[in-house]
C-alpha positions in Angstrom: 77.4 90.7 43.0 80.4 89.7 40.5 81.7 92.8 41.8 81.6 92.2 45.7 83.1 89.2 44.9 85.5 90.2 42.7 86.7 92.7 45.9 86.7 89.7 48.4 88.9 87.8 46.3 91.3 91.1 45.9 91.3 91.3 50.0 91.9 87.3 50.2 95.0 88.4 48.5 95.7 91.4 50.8 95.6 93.6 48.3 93.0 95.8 50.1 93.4 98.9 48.7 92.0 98.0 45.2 89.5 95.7 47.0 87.9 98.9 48.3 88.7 101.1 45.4 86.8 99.0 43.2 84.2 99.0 45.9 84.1 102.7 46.2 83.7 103.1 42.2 80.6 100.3 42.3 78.1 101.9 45.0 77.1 104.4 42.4 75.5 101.6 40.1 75.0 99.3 42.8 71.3 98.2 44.0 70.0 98.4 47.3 70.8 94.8 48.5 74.4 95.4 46.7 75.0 98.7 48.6 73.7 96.8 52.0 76.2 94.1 51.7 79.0 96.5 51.1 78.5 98.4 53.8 78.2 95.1 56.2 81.7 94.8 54.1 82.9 98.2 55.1 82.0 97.5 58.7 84.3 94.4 59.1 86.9 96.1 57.4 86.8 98.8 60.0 86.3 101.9 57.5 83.0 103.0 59.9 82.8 106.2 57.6 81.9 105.1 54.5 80.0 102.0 55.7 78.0 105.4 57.8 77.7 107.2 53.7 75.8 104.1 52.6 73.8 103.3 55.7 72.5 106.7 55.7 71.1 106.9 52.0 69.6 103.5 52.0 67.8 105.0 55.3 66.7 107.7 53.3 65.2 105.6 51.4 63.7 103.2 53.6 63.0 105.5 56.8 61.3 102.3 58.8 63.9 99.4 58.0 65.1 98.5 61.8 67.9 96.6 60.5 69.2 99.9 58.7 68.8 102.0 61.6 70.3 99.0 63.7 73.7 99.0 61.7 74.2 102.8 61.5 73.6 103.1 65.6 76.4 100.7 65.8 78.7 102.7 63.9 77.6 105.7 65.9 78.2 104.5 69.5 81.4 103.2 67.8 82.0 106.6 67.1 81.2 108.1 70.6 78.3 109.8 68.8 75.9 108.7 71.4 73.1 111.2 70.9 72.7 110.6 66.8 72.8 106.5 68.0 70.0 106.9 70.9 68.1 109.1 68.5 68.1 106.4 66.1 66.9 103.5 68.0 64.4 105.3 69.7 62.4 106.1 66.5 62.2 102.4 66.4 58.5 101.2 66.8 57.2 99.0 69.6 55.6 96.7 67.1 58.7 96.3 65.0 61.2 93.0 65.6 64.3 95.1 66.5 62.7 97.0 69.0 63.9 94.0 71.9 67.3 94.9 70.5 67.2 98.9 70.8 66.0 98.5 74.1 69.3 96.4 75.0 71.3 99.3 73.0 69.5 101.8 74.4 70.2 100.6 78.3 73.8 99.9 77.2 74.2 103.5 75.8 72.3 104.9 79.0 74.2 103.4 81.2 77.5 104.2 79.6 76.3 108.1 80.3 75.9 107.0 84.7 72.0 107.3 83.6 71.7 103.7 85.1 67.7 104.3 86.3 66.7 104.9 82.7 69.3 102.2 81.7 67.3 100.0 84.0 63.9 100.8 82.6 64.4 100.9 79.0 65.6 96.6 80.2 62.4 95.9 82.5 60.6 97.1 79.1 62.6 94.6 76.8 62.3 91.8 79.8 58.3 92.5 80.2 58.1 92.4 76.1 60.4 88.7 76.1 60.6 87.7 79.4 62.6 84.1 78.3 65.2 86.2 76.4 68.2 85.3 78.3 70.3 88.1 76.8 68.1 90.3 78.6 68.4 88.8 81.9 72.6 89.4 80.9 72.1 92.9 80.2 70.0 93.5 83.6 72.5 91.0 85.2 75.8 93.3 84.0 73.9 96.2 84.9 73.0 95.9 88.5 76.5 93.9 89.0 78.3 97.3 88.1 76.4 99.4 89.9 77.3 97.3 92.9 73.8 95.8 93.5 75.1 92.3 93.2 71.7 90.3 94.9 69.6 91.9 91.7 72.5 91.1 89.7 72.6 87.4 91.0 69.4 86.5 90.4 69.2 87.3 86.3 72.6 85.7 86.1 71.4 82.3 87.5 68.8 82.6 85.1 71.1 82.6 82.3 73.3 80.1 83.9 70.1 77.5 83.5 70.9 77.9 79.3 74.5 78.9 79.1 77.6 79.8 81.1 79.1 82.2 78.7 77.7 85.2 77.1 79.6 87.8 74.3 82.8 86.1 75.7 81.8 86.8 79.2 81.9 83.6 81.9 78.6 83.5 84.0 80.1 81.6 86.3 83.0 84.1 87.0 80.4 87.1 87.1 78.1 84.9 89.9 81.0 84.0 92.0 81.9 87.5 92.2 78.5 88.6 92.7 78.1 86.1 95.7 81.6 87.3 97.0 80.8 90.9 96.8 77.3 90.1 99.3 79.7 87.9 101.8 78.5 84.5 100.4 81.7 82.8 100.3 80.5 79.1 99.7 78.3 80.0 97.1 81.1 82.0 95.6 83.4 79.3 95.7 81.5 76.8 94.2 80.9 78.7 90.8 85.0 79.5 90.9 85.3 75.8 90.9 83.1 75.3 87.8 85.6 76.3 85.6 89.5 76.0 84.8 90.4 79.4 84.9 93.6 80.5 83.4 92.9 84.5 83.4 95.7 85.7 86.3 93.2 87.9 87.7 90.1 85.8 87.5 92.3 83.2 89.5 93.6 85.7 92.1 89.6 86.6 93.2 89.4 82.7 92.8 92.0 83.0 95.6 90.4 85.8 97.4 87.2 84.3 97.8 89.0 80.9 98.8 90.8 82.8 101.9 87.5 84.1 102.7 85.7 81.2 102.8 88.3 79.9 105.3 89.4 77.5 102.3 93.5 78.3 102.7 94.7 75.6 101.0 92.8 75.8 98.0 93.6 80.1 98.7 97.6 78.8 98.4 96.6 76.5 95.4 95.5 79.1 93.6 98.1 81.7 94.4 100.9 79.3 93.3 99.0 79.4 90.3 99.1 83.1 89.6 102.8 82.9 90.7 103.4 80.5 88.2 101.8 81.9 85.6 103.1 85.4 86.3 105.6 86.1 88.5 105.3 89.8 88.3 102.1 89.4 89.9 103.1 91.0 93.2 99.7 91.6 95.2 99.5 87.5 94.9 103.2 87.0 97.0 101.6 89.0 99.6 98.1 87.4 99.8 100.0 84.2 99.5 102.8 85.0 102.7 99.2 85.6 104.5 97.5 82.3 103.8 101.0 80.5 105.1 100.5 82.3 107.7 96.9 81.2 109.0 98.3 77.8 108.4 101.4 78.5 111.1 103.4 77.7 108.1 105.7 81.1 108.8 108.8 79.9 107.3 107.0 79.7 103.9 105.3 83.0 104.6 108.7 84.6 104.7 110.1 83.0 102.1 107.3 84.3 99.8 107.2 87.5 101.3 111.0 87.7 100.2 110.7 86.8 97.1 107.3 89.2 96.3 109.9 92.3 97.5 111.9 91.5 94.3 109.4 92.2 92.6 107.5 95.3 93.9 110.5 96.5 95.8 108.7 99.8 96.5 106.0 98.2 98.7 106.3 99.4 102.2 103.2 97.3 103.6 105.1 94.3 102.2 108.7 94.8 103.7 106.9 95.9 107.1 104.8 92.0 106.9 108.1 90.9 106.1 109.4 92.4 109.2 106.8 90.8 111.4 107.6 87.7 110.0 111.1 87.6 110.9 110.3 88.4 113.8 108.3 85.7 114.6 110.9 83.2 113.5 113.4 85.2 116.0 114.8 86.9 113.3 115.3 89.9 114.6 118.1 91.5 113.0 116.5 90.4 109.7 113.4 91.8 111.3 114.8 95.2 112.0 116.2 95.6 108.8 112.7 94.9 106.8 111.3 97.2 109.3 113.8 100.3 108.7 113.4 100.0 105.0 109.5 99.9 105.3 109.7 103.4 107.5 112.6 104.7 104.8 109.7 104.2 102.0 107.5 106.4 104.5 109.2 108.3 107.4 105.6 108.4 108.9 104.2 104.4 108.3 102.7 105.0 112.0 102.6 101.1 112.8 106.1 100.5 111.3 107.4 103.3 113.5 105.9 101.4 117.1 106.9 97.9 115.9 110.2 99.4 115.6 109.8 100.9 118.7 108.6 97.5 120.7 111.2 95.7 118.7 114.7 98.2 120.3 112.7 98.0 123.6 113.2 94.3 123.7 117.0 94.7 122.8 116.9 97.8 125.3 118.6 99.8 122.7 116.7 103.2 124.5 119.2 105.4 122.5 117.9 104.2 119.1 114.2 104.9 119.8 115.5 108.4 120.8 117.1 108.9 117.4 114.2 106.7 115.4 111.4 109.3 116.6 113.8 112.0 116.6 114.0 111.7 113.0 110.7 110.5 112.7 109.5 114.2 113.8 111.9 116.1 112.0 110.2 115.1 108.7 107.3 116.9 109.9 105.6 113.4 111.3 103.8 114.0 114.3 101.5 111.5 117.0 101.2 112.3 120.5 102.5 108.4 120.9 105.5 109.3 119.3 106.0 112.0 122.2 105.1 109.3 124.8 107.4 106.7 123.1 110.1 109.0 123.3 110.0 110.6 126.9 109.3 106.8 128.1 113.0 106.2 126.0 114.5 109.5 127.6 113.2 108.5 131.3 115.1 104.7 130.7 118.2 106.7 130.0 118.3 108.8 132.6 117.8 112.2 130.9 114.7 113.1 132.8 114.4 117.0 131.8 114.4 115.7 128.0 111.8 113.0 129.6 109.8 115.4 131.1 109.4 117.7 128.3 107.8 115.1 125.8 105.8 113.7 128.6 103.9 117.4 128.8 104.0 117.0 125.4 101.8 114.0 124.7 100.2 115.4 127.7 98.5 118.0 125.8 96.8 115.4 123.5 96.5 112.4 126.0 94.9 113.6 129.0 92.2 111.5 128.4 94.2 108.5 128.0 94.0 106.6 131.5 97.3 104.6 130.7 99.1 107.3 129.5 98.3 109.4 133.0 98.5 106.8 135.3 102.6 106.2 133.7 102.8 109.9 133.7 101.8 110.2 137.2 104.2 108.1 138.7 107.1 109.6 136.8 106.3 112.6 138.4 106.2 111.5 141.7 109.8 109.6 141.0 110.9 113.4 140.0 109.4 114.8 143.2 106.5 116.6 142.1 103.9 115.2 144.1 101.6 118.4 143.6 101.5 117.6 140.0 101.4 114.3 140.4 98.4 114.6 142.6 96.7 116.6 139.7 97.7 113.6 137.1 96.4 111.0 139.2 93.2 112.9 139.8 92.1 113.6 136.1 93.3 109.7 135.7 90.5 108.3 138.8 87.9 110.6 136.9 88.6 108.2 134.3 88.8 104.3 136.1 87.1 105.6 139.7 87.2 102.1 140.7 91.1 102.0 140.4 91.4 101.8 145.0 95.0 101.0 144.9 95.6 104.9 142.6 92.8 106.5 144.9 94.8 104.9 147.9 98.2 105.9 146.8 96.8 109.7 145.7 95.5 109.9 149.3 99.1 108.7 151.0 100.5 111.5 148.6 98.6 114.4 150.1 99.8 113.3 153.4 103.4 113.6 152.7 
């Protein structure tokens, strides 16, 4: 042992390389206990491949040590050399002390490969062999939470909640509350959140998610200062926060968030569209329209960008503009039956009832269905004196609402003219 010790002093001094070099020229006169301790050396000095060398003739010579066979399957999933590692701990016996231990390897290795059935057998075999081994209730509790059965998952993570709320570095606490969010229980969720000071940016932003769902805004807002706080590059927290502002009627701080999350992700068309609507609401409308336009720019075809635009030039009765917005809208290859409708209503305001009537038949073709749409259509029809196809319009729209008397009325008052 002078010799290992000799080499731990050498890498205390960072000289590393003779550390191992006079490790290296040892193993061939080293003993068995020597060799094992170098290797556990090897392995926390990160050279895997000639801890593996050692490992491997000390297993030659002791063919049922667990421990040996432990060590070198470590180095092998390390290695992505899954197969070797899940032959290993297989060959290790029921009877033997380790064999709680492979099973938890095993399931870890099985899962890794999507074989999560087997994964969860080879852990009901470990649980039915120590069923007050907590680590085992982890493994089964990681396993079912990633594979999205969070009740199973929930109820082996309480268990280990009972002795401990952390596990390999890994807060129970964090993994319940998102269990109970993922399965809609909000409350439950919440209350595990608020167990712990949580300075993680992303743990905190679920904190915040779950908050908001649980109809808890101000602790949602709270939270998503937080995040802001700590990393104001965080951008899916400005919009998230702009929202909870919102449910509070507090709009002004909404937009003001909204604003400032834009300078950060300024490639975000949802979030300069929200920003939009929020102008808008504080009668911002030339702010509004601006937010709007730049949201469409990032996608000529952001559908609901496109109508609020719409809705927002009928109001200023700018006709002309919705022409030239869908217009351009279509010529990038965008096309919605509404946009046909939007435009031939625009056309028809302006006077330019050919151009009207063309996108009418238009959306026709895909709104025939659409009671509104023939009931408008109809009576631009009859304004352009074509009371026969007017007739036909108002007929396909009363198969539709048969119970509309003052249409069925008017249709009949048509057929006498």
């Amino acid at each position: 042992m002078d010799t290992i010790m000799r080499a731990l002093g050498l890498m205390e001094n960072n000289q590393n390389e003779e550390a191992i070099e006079l490790l290296e020229q040892y193993i061939p006169t080293a003993n068995e206990e020597e060799k094992y301790t170098i290797a556990e050396l090897f392995i926390q000095w990160g050279l895997l491949n000639e801890a593996k060398e050692i490992l491997q003739d000390l297993l030659q010579n002791y063919p049922d040590e667990s421990d040996l066979k432990i060590m070198l399957a470590d180095i092998y999933i390390e290695q992505e050399n899954d197969e070797e590692a899940i032959n290993l701990l297989g060959n290790i016996a029921e009877d033997d002390e380790a064999y709680t231990q492979a099973l938890i390897q095993l399931a870890d290795l099985y899962q890794a490969q999507g074989l999560h059935e087997v994964a969860e057998q080879k852990l009901l075999l470990a649980k039915n062999k120590n069923p007050n081994e907590i680590i085992i209730d982890f493994a089964l509790g990681e396993l079912y939470f990633f594979i999205g059965e969070s009740n199973k998952s929930i109820t082996h993570y309480e268990k280990v909640a009972q002795q401990t709320n952390e596990v390999a570095s890994i807060s129970i606490y964090e993994r319940l509350a998102e269990a109970y969010a993922s399965v809609g229980e909000y409350e439950a969720a919440l209350n595990y959140y608020q167990k712990e000071d949580h300075e993680n940016v992303d743990t905190l932003f679920k904190y915040g998610i779950t908050a908001f769902q649980a109809n808890r805004k101000d602790i949602a807002i709270h939270v998503w200062e937080k995040v802001i706080e700590q990393d104001s590059y965080y951008h899916t927290a400005y919009f998230q926060l702009a929202k909870a502002y919102e449910e509070e009627e507090l709009i002004q701080e909404a937009f003001d968030t909204s604003q400032k999350g834009i300078k950060v992700d300024e490639f975000n068309k949802e979030l300069y569209f929200y920003t939009g609507k929020l102008a808008h609401k504080l009668g911002h409308d030339v702010e509004s329209e601006s937010f709007v336009r730049q949201a469409i720019a990032l996608d000529v075809d952001y559908k609901e960008a496109v109508l609020f635009l719409i809705e927002l030039l009928k109001e200023k009765e700018k006709h002309e503009e919705i022409v030239e917005l869908v217009l351009e809208t279509k010529r990038t290859g965008a096309d919605d039956p509404i946009y046909e409708w939007e435009v031939a209503r625009a056309y028809n305001e302006i006077e330019s009832f050919k151009d009207a009537l063309n996108h009418y038949k238009e959306a026709y073709n895909s709104l025939q269905h659409d009671s509104d749409f023939l009931k408008e259509y109809g009576y631009f029809l009859v304004e352009e004196g074509r009371k026969k196809e007017a007739t036909q319009v108002f007929d396909e729209y009363l198969a539709l609402q048969p119970l509309d008397e003052t249409i069925r009325e008017y249709v009949e008052r048509l057929r006498q003219l």
